[in-house]
mmCIF file as Biopython writes it, N, C-alpha, C and O atoms, coordinates in Angstrom:
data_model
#
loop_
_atom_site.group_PDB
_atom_site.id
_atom_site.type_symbol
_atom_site.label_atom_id
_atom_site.label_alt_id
_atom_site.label_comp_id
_atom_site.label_asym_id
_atom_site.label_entity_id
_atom_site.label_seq_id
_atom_site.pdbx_PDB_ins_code
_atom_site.Cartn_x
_atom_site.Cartn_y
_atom_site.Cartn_z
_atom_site.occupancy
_atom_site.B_iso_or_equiv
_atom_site.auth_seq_id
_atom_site.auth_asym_id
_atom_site.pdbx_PDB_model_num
ATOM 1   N N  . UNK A ? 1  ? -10.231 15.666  -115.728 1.0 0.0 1  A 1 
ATOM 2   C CA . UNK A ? 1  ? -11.096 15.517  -116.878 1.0 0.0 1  A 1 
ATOM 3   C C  . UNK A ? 1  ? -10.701 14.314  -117.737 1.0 0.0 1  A 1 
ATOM 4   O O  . UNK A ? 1  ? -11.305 13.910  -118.730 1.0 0.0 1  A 1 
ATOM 5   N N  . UNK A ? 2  ? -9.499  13.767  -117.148 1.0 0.0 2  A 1 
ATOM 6   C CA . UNK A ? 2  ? -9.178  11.948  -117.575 1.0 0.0 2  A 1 
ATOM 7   C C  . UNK A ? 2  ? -10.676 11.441  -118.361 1.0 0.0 2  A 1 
ATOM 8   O O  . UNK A ? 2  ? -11.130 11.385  -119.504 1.0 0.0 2  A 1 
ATOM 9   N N  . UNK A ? 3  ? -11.199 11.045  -116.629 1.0 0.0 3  A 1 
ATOM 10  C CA . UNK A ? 3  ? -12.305 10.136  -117.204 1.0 0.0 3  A 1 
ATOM 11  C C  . UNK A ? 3  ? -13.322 11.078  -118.534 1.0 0.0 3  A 1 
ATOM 12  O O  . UNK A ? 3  ? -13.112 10.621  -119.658 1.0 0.0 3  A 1 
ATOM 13  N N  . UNK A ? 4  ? -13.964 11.834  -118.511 1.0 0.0 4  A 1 
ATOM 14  C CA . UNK A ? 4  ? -14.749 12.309  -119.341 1.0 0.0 4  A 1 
ATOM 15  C C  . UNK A ? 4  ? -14.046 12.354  -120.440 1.0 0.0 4  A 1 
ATOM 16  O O  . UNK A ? 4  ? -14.629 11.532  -121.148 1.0 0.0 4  A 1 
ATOM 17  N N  . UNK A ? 5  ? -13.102 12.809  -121.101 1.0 0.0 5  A 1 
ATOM 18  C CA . UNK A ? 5  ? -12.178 12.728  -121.823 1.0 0.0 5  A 1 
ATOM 19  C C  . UNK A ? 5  ? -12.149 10.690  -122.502 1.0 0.0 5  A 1 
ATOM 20  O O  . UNK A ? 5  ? -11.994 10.074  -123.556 1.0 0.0 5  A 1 
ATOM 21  N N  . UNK A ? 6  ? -12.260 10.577  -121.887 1.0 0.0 6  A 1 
ATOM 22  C CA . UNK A ? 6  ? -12.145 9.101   -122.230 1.0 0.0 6  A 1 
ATOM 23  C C  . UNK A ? 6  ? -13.434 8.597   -122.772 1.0 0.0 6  A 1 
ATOM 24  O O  . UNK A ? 6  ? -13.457 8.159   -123.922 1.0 0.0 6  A 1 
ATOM 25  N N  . UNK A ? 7  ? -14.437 8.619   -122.091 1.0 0.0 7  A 1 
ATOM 26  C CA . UNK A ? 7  ? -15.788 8.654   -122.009 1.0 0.0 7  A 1 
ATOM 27  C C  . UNK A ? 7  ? -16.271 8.818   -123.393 1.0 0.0 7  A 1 
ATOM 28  O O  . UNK A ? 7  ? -16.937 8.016   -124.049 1.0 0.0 7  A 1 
ATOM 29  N N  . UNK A ? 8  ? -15.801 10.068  -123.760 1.0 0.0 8  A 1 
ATOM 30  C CA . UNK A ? 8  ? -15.904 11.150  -125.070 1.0 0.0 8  A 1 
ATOM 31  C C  . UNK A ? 8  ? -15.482 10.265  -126.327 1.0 0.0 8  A 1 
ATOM 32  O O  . UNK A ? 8  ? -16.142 9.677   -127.184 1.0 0.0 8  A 1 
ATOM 33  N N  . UNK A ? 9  ? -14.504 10.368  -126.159 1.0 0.0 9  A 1 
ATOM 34  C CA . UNK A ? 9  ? -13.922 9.297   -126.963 1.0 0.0 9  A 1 
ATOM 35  C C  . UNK A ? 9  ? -13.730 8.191   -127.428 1.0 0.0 9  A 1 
ATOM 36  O O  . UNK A ? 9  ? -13.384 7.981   -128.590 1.0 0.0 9  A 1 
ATOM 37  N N  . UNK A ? 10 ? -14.046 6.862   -126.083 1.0 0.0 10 A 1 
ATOM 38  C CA . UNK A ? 10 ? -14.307 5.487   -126.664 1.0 0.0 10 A 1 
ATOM 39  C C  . UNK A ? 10 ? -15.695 5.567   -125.747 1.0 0.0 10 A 1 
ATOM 40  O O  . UNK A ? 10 ? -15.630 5.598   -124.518 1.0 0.0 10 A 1 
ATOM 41  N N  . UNK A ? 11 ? -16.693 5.592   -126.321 1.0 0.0 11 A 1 
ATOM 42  C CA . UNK A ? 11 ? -18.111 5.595   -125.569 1.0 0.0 11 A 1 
ATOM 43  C C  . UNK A ? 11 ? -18.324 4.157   -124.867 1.0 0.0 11 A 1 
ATOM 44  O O  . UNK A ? 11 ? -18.678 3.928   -123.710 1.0 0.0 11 A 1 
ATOM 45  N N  . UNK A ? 12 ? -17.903 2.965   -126.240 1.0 0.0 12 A 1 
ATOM 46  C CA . UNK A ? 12 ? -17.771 1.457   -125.674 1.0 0.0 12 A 1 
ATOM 47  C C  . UNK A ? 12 ? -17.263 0.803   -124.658 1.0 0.0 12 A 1 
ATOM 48  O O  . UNK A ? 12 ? -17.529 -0.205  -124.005 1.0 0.0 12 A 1 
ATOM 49  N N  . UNK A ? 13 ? -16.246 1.852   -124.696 1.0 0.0 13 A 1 
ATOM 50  C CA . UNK A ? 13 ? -14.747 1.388   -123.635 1.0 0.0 13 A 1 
ATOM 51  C C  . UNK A ? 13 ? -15.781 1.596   -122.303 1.0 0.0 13 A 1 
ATOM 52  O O  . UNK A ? 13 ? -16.238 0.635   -121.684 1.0 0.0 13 A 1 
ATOM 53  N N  . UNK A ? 14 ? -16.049 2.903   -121.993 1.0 0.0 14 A 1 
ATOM 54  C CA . UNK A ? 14 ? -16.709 3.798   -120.935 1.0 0.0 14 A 1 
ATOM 55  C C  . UNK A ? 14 ? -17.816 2.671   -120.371 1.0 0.0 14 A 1 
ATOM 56  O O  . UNK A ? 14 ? -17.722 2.105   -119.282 1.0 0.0 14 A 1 
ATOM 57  N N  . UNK A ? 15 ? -18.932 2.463   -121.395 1.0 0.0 15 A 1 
ATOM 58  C CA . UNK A ? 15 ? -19.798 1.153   -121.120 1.0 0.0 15 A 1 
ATOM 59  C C  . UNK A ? 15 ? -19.613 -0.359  -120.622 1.0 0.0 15 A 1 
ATOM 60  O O  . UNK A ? 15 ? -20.351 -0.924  -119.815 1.0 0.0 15 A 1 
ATOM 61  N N  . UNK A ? 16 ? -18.346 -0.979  -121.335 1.0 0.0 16 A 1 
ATOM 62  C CA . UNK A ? 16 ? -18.101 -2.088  -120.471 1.0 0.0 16 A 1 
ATOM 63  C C  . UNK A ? 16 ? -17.361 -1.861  -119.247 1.0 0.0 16 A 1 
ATOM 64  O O  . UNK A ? 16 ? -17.350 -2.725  -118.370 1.0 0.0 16 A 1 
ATOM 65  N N  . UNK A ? 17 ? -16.791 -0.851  -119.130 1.0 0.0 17 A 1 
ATOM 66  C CA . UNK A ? 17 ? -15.983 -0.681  -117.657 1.0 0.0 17 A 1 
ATOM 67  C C  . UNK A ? 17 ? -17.737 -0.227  -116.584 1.0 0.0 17 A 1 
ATOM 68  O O  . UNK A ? 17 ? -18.363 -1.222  -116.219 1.0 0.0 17 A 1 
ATOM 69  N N  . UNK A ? 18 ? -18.110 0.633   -116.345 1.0 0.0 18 A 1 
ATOM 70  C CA . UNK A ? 18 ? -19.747 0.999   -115.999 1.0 0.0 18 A 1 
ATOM 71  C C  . UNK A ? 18 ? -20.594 -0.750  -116.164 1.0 0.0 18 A 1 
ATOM 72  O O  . UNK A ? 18 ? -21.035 -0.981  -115.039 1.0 0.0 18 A 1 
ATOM 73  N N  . UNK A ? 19 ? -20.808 -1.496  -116.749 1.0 0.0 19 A 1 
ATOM 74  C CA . UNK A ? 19 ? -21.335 -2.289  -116.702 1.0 0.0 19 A 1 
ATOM 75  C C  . UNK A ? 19 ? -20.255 -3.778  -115.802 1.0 0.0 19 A 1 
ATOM 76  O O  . UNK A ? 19 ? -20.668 -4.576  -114.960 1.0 0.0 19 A 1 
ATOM 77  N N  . UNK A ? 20 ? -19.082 -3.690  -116.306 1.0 0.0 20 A 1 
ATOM 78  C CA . UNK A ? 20 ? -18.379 -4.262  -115.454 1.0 0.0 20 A 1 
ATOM 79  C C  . UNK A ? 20 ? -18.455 -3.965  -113.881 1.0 0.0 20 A 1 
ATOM 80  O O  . UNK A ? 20 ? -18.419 -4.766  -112.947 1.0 0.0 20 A 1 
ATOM 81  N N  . UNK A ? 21 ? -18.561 -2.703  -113.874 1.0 0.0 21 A 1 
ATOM 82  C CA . UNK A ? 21 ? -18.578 -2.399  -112.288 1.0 0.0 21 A 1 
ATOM 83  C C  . UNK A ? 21 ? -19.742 -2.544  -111.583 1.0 0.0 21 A 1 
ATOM 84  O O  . UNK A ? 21 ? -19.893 -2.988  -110.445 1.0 0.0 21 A 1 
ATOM 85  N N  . UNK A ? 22 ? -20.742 -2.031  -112.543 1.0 0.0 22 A 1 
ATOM 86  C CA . UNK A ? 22 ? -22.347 -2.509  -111.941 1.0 0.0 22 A 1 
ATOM 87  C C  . UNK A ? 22 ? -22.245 -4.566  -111.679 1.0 0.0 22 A 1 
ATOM 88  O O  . UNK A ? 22 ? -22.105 -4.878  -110.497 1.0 0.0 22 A 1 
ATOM 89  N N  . UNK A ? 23 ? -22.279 -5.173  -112.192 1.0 0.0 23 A 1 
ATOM 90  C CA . UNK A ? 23 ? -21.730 -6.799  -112.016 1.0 0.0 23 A 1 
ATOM 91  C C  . UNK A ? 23 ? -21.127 -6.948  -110.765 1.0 0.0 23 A 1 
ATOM 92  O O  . UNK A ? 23 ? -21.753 -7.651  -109.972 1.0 0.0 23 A 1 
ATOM 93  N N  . UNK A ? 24 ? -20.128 -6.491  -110.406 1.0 0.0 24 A 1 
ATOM 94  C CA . UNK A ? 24 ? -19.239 -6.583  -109.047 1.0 0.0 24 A 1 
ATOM 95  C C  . UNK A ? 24 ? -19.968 -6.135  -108.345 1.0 0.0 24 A 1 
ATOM 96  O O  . UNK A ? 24 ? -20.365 -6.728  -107.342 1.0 0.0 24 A 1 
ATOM 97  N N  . UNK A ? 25 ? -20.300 -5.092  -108.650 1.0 0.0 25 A 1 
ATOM 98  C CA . UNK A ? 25 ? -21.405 -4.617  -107.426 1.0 0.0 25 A 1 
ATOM 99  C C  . UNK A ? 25 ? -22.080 -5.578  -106.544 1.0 0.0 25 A 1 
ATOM 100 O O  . UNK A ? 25 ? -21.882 -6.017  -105.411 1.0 0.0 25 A 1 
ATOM 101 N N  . UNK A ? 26 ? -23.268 -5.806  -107.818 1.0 0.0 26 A 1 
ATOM 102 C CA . UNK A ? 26 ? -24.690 -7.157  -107.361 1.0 0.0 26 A 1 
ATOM 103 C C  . UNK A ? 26 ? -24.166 -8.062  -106.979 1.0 0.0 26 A 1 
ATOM 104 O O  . UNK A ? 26 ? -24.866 -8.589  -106.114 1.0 0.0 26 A 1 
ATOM 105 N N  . UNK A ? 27 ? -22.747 -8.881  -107.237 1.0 0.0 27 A 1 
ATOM 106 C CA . UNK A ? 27 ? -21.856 -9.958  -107.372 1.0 0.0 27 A 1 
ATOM 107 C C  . UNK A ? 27 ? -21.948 -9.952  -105.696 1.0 0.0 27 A 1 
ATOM 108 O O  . UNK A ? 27 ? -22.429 -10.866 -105.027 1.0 0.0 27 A 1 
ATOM 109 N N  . UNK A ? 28 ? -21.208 -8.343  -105.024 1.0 0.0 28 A 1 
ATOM 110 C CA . UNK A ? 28 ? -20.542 -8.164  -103.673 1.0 0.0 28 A 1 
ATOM 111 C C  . UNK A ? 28 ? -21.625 -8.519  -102.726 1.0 0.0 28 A 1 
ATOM 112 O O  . UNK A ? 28 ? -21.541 -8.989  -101.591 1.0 0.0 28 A 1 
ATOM 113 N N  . UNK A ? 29 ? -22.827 -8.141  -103.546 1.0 0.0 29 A 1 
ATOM 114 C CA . UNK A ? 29 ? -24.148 -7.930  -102.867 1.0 0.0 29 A 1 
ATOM 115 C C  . UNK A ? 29 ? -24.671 -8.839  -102.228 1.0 0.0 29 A 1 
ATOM 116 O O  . UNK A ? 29 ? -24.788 -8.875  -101.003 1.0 0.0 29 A 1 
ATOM 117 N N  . UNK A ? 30 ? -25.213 -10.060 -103.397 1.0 0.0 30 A 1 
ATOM 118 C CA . UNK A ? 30 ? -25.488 -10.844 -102.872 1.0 0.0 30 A 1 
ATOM 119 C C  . UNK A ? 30 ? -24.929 -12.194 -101.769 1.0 0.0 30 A 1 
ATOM 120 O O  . UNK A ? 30 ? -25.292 -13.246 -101.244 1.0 0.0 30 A 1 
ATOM 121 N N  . UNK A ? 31 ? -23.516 -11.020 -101.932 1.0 0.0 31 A 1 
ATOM 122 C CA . UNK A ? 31 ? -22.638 -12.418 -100.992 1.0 0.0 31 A 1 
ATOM 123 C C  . UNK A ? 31 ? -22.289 -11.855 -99.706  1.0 0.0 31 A 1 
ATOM 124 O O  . UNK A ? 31 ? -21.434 -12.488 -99.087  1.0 0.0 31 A 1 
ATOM 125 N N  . UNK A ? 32 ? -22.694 -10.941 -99.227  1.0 0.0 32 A 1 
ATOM 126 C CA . UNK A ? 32 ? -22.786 -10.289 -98.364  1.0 0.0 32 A 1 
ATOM 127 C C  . UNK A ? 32 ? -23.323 -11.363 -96.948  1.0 0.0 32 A 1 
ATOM 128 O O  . UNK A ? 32 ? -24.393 -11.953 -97.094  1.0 0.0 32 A 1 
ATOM 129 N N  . UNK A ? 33 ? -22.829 -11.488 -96.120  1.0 0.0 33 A 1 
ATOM 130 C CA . UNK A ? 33 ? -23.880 -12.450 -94.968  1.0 0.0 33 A 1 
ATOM 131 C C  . UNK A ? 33 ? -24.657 -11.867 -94.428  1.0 0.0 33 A 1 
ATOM 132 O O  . UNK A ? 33 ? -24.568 -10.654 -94.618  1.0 0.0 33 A 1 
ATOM 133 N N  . UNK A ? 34 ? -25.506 -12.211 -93.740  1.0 0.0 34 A 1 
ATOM 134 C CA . UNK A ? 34 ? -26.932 -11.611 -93.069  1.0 0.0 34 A 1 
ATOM 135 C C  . UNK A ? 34 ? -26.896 -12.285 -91.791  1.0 0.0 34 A 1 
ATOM 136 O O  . UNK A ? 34 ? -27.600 -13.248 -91.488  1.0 0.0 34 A 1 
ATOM 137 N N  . UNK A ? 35 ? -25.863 -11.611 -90.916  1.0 0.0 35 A 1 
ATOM 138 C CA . UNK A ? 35 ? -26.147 -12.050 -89.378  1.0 0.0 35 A 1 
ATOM 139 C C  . UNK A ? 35 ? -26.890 -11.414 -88.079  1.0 0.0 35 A 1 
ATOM 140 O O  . UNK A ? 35 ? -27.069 -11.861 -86.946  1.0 0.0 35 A 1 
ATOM 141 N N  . UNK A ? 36 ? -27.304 -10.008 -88.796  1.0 0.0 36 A 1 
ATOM 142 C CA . UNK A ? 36 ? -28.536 -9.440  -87.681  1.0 0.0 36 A 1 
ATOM 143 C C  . UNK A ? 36 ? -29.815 -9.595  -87.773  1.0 0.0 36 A 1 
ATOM 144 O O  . UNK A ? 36 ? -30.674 -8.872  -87.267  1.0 0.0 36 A 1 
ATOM 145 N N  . UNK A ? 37 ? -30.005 -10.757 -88.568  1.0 0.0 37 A 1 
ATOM 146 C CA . UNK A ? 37 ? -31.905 -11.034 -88.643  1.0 0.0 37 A 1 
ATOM 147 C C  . UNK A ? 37 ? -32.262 -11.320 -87.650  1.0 0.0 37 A 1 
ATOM 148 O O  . UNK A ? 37 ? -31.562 -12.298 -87.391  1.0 0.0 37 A 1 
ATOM 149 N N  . UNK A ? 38 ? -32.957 -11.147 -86.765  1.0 0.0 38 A 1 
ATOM 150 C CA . UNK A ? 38 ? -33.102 -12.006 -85.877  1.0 0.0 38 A 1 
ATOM 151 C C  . UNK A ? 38 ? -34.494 -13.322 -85.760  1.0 0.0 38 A 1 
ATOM 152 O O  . UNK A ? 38 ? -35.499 -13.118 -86.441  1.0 0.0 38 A 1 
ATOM 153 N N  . UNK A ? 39 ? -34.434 -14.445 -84.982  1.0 0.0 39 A 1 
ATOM 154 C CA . UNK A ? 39 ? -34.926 -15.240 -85.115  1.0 0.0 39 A 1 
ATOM 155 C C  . UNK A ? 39 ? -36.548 -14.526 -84.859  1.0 0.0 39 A 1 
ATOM 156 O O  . UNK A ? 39 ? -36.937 -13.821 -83.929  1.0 0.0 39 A 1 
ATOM 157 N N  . UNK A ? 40 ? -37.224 -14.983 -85.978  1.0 0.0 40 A 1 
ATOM 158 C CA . UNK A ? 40 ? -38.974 -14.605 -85.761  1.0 0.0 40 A 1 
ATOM 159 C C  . UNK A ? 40 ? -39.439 -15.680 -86.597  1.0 0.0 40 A 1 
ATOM 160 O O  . UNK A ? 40 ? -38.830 -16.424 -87.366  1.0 0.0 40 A 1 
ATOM 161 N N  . UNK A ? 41 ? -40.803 -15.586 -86.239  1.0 0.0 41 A 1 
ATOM 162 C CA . UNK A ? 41 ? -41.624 -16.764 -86.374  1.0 0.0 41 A 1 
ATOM 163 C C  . UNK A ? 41 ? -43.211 -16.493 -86.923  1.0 0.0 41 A 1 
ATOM 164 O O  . UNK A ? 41 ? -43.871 -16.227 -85.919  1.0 0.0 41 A 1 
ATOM 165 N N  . UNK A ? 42 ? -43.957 -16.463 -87.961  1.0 0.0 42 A 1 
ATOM 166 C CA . UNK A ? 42 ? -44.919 -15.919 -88.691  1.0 0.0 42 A 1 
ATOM 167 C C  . UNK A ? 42 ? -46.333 -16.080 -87.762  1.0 0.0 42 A 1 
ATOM 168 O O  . UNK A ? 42 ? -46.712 -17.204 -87.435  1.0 0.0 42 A 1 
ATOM 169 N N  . UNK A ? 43 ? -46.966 -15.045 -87.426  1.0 0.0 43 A 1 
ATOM 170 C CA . UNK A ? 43 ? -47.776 -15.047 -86.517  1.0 0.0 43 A 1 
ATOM 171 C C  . UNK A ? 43 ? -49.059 -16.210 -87.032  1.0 0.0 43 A 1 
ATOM 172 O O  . UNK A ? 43 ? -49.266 -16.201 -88.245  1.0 0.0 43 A 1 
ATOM 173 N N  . UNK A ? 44 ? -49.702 -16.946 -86.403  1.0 0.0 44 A 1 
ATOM 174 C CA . UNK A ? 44 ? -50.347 -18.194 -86.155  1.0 0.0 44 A 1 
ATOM 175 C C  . UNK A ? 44 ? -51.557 -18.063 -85.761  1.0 0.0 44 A 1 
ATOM 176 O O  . UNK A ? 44 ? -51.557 -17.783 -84.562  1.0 0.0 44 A 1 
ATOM 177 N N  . UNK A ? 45 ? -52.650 -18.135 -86.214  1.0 0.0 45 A 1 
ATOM 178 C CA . UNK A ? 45 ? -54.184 -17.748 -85.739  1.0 0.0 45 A 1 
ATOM 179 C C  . UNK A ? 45 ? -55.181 -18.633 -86.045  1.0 0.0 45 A 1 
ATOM 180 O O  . UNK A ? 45 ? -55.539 -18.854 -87.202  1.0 0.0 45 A 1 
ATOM 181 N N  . UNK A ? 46 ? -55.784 -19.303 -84.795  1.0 0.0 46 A 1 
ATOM 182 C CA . UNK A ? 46 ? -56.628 -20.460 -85.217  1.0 0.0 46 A 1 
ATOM 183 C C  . UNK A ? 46 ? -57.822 -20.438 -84.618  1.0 0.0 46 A 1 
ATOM 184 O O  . UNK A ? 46 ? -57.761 -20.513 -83.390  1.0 0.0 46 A 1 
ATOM 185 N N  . UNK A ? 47 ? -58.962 -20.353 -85.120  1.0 0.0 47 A 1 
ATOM 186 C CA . UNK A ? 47 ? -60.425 -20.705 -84.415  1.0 0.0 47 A 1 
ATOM 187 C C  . UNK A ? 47 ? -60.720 -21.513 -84.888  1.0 0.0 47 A 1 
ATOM 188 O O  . UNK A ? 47 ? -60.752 -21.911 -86.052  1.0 0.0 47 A 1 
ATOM 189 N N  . UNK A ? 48 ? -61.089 -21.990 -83.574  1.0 0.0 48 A 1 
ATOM 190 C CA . UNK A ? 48 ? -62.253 -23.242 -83.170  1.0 0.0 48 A 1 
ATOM 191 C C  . UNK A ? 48 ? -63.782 -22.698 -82.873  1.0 0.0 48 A 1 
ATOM 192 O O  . UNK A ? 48 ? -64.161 -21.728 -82.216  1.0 0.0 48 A 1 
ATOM 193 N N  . UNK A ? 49 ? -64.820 -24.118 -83.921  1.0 0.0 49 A 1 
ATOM 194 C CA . UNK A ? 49 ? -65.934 -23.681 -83.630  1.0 0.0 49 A 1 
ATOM 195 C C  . UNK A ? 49 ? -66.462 -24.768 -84.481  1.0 0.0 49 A 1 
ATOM 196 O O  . UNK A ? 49 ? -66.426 -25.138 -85.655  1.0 0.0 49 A 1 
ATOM 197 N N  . UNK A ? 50 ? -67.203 -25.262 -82.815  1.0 0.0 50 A 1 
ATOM 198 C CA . UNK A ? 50 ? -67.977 -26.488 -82.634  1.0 0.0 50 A 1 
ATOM 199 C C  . UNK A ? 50 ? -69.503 -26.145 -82.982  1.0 0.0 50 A 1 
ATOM 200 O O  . UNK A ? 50 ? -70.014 -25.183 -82.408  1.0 0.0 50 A 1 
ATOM 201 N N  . UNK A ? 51 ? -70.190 -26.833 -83.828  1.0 0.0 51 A 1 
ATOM 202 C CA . UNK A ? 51 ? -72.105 -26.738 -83.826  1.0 0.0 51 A 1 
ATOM 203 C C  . UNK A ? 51 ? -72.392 -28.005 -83.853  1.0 0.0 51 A 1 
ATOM 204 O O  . UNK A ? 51 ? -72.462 -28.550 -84.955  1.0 0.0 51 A 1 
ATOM 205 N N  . UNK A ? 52 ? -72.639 -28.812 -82.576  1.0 0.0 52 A 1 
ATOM 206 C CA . UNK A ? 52 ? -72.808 -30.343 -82.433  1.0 0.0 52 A 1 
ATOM 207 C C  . UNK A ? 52 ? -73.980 -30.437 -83.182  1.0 0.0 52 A 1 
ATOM 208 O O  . UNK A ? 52 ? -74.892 -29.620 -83.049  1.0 0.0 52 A 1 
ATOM 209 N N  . UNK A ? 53 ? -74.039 -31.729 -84.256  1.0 0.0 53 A 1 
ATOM 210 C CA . UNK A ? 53 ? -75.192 -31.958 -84.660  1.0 0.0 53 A 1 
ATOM 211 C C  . UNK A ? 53 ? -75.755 -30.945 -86.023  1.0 0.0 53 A 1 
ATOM 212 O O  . UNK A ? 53 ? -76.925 -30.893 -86.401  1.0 0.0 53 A 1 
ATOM 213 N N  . UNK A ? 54 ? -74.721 -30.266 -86.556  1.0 0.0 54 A 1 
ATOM 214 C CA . UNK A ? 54 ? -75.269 -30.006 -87.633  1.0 0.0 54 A 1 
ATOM 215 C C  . UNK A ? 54 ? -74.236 -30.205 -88.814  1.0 0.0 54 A 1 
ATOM 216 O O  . UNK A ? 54 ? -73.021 -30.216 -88.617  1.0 0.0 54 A 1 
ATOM 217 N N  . UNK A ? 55 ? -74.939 -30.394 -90.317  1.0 0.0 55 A 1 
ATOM 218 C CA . UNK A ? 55 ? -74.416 -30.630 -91.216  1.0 0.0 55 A 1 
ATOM 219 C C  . UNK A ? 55 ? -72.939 -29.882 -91.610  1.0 0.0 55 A 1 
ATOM 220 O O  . UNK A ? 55 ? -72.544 -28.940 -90.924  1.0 0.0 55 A 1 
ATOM 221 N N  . UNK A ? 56 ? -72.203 -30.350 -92.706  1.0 0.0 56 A 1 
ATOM 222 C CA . UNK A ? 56 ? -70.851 -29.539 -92.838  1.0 0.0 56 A 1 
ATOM 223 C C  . UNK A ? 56 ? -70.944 -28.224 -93.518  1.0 0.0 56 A 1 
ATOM 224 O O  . UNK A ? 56 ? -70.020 -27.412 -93.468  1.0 0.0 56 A 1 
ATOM 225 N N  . UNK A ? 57 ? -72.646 -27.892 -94.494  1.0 0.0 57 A 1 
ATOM 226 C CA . UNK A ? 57 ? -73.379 -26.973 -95.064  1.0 0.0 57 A 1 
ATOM 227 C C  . UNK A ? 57 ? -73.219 -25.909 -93.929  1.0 0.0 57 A 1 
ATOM 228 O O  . UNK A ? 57 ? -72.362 -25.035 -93.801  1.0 0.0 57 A 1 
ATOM 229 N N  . UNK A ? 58 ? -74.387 -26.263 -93.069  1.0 0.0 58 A 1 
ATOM 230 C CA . UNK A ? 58 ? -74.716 -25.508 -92.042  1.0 0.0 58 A 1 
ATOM 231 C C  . UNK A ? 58 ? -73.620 -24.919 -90.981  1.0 0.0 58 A 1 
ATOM 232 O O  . UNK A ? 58 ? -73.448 -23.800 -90.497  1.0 0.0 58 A 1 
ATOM 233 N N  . UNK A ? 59 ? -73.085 -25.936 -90.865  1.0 0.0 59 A 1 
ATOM 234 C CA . UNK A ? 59 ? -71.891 -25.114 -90.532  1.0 0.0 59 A 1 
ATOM 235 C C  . UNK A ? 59 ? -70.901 -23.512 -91.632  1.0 0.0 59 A 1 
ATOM 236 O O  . UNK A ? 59 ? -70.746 -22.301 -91.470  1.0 0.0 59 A 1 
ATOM 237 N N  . UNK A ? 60 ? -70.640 -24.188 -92.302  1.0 0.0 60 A 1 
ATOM 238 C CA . UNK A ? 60 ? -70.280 -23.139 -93.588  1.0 0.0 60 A 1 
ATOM 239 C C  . UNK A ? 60 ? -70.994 -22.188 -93.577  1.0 0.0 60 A 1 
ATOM 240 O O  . UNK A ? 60 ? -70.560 -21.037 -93.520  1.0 0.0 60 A 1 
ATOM 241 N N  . UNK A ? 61 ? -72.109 -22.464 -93.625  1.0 0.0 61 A 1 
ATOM 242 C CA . UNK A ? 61 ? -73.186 -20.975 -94.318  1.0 0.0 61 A 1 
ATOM 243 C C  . UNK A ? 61 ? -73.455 -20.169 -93.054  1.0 0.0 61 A 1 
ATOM 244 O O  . UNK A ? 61 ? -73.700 -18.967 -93.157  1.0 0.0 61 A 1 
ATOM 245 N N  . UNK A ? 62 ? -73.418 -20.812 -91.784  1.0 0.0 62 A 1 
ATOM 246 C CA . UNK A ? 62 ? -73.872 -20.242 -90.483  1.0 0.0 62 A 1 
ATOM 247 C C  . UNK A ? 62 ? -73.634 -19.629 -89.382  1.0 0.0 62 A 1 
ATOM 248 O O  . UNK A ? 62 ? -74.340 -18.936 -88.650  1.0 0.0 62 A 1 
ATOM 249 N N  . UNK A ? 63 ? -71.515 -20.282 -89.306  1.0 0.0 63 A 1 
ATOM 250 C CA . UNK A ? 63 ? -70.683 -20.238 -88.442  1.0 0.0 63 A 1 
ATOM 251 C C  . UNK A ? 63 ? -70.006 -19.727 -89.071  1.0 0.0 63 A 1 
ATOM 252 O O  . UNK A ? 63 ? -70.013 -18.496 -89.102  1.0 0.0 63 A 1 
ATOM 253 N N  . UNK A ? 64 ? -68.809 -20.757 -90.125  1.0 0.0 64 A 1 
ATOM 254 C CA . UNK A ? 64 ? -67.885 -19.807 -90.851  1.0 0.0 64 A 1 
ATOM 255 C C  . UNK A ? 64 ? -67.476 -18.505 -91.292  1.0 0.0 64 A 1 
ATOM 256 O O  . UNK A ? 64 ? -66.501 -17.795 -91.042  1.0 0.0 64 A 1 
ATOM 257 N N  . UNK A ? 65 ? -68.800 -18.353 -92.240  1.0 0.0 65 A 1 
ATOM 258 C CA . UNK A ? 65 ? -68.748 -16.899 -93.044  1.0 0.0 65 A 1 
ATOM 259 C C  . UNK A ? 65 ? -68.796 -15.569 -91.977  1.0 0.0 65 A 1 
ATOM 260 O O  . UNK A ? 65 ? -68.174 -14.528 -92.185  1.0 0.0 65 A 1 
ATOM 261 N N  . UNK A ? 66 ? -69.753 -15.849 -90.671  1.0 0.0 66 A 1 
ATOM 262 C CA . UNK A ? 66 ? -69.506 -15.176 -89.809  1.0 0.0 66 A 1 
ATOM 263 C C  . UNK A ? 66 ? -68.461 -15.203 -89.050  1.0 0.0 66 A 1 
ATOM 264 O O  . UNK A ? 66 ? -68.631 -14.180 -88.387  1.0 0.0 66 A 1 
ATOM 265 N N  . UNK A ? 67 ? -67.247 -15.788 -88.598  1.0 0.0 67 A 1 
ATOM 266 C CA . UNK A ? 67 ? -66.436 -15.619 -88.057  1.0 0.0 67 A 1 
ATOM 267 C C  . UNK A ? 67 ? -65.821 -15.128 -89.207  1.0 0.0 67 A 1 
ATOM 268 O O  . UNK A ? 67 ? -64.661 -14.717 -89.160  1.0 0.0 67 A 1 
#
């Protein structure tokens, strides 16, 4: 009953030690290395679509919106 006892008594004390330790924590955290990611690559999706002979409108309003 140390700690509570202590706690009780200097409430401040209790808080910077708890906030000190939360710090080390995030500190440990972010320094942590990250060597099981493995290599990936963001999936890539492209259509093509040709209307020989018509405007860049007509295309837009005709082709596009439908694909």
């Amino acid at each position: 009953m140390i700690l509570s006892d202590i706690s009780v008594k200097r409430p401040v004390f209790a808080t910077v030690i708890s906030l000190l330790l939360v710090c080390f924590g995030l500190l440990s955290f972010l320094e942590l290395p990250l060597r099981e990611y493995p290599d990936t690559s963001s999936p890539v999706v492209s259509i093509s679509a040709s209307y020989p002979g018509a405007s860049a409108e007509v295309v837009e309003t005709q082709v596009t919106q439908l694909i």
